[in-house]
C-alpha positions as CSV (number, residue, x, y, z in Angstrom):
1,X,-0.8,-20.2,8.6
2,X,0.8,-19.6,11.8
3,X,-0.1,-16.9,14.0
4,X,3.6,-15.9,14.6
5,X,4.5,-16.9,11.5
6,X,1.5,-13.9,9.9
7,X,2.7,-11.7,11.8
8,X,6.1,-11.3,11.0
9,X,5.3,-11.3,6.9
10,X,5.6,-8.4,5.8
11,X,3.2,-7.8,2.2
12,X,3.8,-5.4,-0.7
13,X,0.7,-4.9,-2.8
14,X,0.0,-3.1,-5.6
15,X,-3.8,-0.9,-6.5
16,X,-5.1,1.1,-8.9
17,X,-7.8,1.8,-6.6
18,X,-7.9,5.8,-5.6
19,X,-10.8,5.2,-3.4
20,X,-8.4,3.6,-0.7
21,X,-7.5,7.3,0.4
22,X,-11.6,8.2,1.0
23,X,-12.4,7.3,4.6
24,X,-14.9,4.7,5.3
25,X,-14.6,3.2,1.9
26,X,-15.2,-0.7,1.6
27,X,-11.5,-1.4,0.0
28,X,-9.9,0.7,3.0
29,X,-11.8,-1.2,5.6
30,X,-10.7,-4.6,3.6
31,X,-7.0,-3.4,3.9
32,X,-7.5,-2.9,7.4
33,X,-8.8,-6.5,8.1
34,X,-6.0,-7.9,5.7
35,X,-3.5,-5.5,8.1
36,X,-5.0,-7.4,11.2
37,X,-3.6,-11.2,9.6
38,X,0.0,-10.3,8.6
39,X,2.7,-8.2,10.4
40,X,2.8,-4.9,7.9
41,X,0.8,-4.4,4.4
42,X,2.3,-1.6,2.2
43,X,0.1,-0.8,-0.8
44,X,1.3,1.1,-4.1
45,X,-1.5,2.6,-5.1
46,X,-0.8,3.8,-9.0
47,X,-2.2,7.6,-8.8
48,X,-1.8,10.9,-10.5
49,X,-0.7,14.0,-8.6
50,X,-2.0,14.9,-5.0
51,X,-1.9,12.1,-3.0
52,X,-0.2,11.6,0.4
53,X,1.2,9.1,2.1
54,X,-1.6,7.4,4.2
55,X,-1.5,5.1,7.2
56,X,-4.5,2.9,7.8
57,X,-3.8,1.0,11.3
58,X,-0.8,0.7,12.6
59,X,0.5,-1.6,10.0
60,X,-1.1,-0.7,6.8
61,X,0.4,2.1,4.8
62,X,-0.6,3.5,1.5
63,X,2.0,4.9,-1.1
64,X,0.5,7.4,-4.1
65,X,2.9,7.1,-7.0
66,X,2.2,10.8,-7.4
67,X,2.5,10.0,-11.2
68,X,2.7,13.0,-13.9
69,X,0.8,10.7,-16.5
70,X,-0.9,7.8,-16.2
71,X,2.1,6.5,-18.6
72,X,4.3,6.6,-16.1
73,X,1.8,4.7,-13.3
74,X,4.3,1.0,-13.7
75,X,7.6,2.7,-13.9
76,X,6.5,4.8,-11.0
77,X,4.7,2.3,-9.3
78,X,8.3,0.0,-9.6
79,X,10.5,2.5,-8.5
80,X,8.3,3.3,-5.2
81,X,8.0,-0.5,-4.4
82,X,11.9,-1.2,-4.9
83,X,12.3,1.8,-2.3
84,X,9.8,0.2,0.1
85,X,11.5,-3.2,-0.1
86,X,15.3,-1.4,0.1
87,X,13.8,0.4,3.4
88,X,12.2,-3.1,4.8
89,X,14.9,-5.1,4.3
């Protein structure tokens, strides 16, 4: 892929992975790298209460869903990635 072209996609992902908000984890540094070939990575990450909003670099964000239940993890995780894309658009 282009270098100009990479840097203007901008990804939505989706984890499960709670680690990502523990500094110096192996997924956080992975994020970080996959930040470095695309213009801005947001990540849903499908948690329960007590999460905040996280920045990794300057382009790599993580969004808790801040669920009550882990029943609501997809509904939440949707409603929080529609917002994202509304705001991005």
């Amino acid at each position: 892929m282009e270098t100009s072209r990479a840097s203007s996609l901008k990804v939505l992902m989706y984890s499960l992975d709670r680690q990502l908000f523990e500094e110096g984890g192996d997924a956080r540094r992975r994020l970080a790298e996959y930040g470095r070939l695309v213009g801005s990575l947001d990540v849903v990450v499908l948690t329960p209460r007590g999460k905040t909003p996280q920045a990794i670099s300057a382009n790599v964000r993580l969004h808790p869903t801040n669920s009550r239940s882990r029943l609501f993890y997809l509904r939440d995780g949707a409603r929080l990635g529609r917002k994202l894309i509304d705001e991005n658009a």
